[in-house]
C-alpha positions as CSV (number, residue, x, y, z in Angstrom):
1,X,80.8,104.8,116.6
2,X,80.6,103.3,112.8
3,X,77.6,101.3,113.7
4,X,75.5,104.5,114.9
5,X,76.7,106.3,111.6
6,X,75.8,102.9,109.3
7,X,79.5,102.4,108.6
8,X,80.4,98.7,108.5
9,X,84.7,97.8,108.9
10,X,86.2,94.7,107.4
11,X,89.1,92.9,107.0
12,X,90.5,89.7,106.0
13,X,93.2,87.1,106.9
14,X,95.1,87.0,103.6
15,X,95.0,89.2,100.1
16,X,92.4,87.1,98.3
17,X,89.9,87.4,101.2
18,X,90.2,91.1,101.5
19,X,89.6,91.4,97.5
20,X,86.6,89.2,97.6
21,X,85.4,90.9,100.4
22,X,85.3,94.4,98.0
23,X,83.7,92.7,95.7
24,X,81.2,90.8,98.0
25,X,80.1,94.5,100.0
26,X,81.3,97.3,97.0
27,X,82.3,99.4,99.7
28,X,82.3,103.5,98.8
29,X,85.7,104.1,100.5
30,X,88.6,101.5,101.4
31,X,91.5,102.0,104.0
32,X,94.3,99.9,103.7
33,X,96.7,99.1,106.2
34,X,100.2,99.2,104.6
35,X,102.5,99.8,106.9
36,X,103.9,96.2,108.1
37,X,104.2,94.0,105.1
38,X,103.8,96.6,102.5
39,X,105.0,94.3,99.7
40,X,101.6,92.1,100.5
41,X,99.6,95.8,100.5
42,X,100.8,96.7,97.3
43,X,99.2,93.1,96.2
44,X,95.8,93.8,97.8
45,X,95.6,96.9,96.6
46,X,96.7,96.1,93.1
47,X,94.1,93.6,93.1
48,X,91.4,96.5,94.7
49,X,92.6,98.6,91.5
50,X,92.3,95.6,88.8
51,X,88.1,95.2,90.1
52,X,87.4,98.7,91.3
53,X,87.9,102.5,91.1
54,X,86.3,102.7,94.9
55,X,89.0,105.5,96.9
56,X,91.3,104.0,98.7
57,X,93.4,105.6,101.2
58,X,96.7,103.9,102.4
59,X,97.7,104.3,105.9
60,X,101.8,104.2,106.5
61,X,104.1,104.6,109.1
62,X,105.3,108.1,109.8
63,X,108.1,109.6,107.7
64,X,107.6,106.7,105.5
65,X,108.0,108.7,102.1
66,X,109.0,105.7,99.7
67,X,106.1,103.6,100.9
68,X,104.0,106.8,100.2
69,X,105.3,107.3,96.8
70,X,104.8,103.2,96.6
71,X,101.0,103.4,97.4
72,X,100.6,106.3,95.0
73,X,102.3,104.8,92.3
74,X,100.0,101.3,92.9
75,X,96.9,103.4,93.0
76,X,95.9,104.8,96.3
77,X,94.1,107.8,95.7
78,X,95.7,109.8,99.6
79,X,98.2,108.5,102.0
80,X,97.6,109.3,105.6
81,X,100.4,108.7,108.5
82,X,99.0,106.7,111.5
C-alpha cells in the first residue's frame, strides 16, 4: 500500500539510528512508536526536535494520558491511540 502511493517506512534498531535515519531521508511526516519503552521515545524524539521541525505524531497505548501529555510536552505535534 505505501509503495503504490510513493510512501517509504523506516525504522531503526536503537535511538541514534532512527535520528540519522531523519536526517539521511528528511522525511515530511514521522510516526513514533512510544508506547513500550517510552523513556527511550522521549530520547528519539528529543533528538528528531533538536535537527527538525518535520510533524511527528506519537502513537501510545490506549488510555495512556500521562504518556500523551509526555509526548506533547517533548514535542509531538498529535498523539494517536493504537
Amino acid at each position: 500500500m505505501f509503495a503504490e502511493s510513493d510512501y517509504r517506512a523506516s525504522s531503526g534498531p536503537t535511538n541514534m539510528h532512527v535520528v540519522f535515519q531523519l536526517c539521511l531521508l528528511q522525511p515530511d511526516l514521522v510516526i513514533l512508536e512510544m508506547g513500550r519503552g517510552r523513556a527511550n521515545g522521549r530520547k528519539v524524539l528529543q533528538g528528531i526536535r533538536d535537527r527538525s521541525f518535520v510533524p511527528v505524531i506519537a502513537l501510545l497505548p490506549p488510555g495512556d494520558m500521562l504518556g500523551t501529555v509526555e509526548a506533547l510536552n517533548a514535542g509531538a505535534d498529535q498523539c494517536l491511540s493504537e
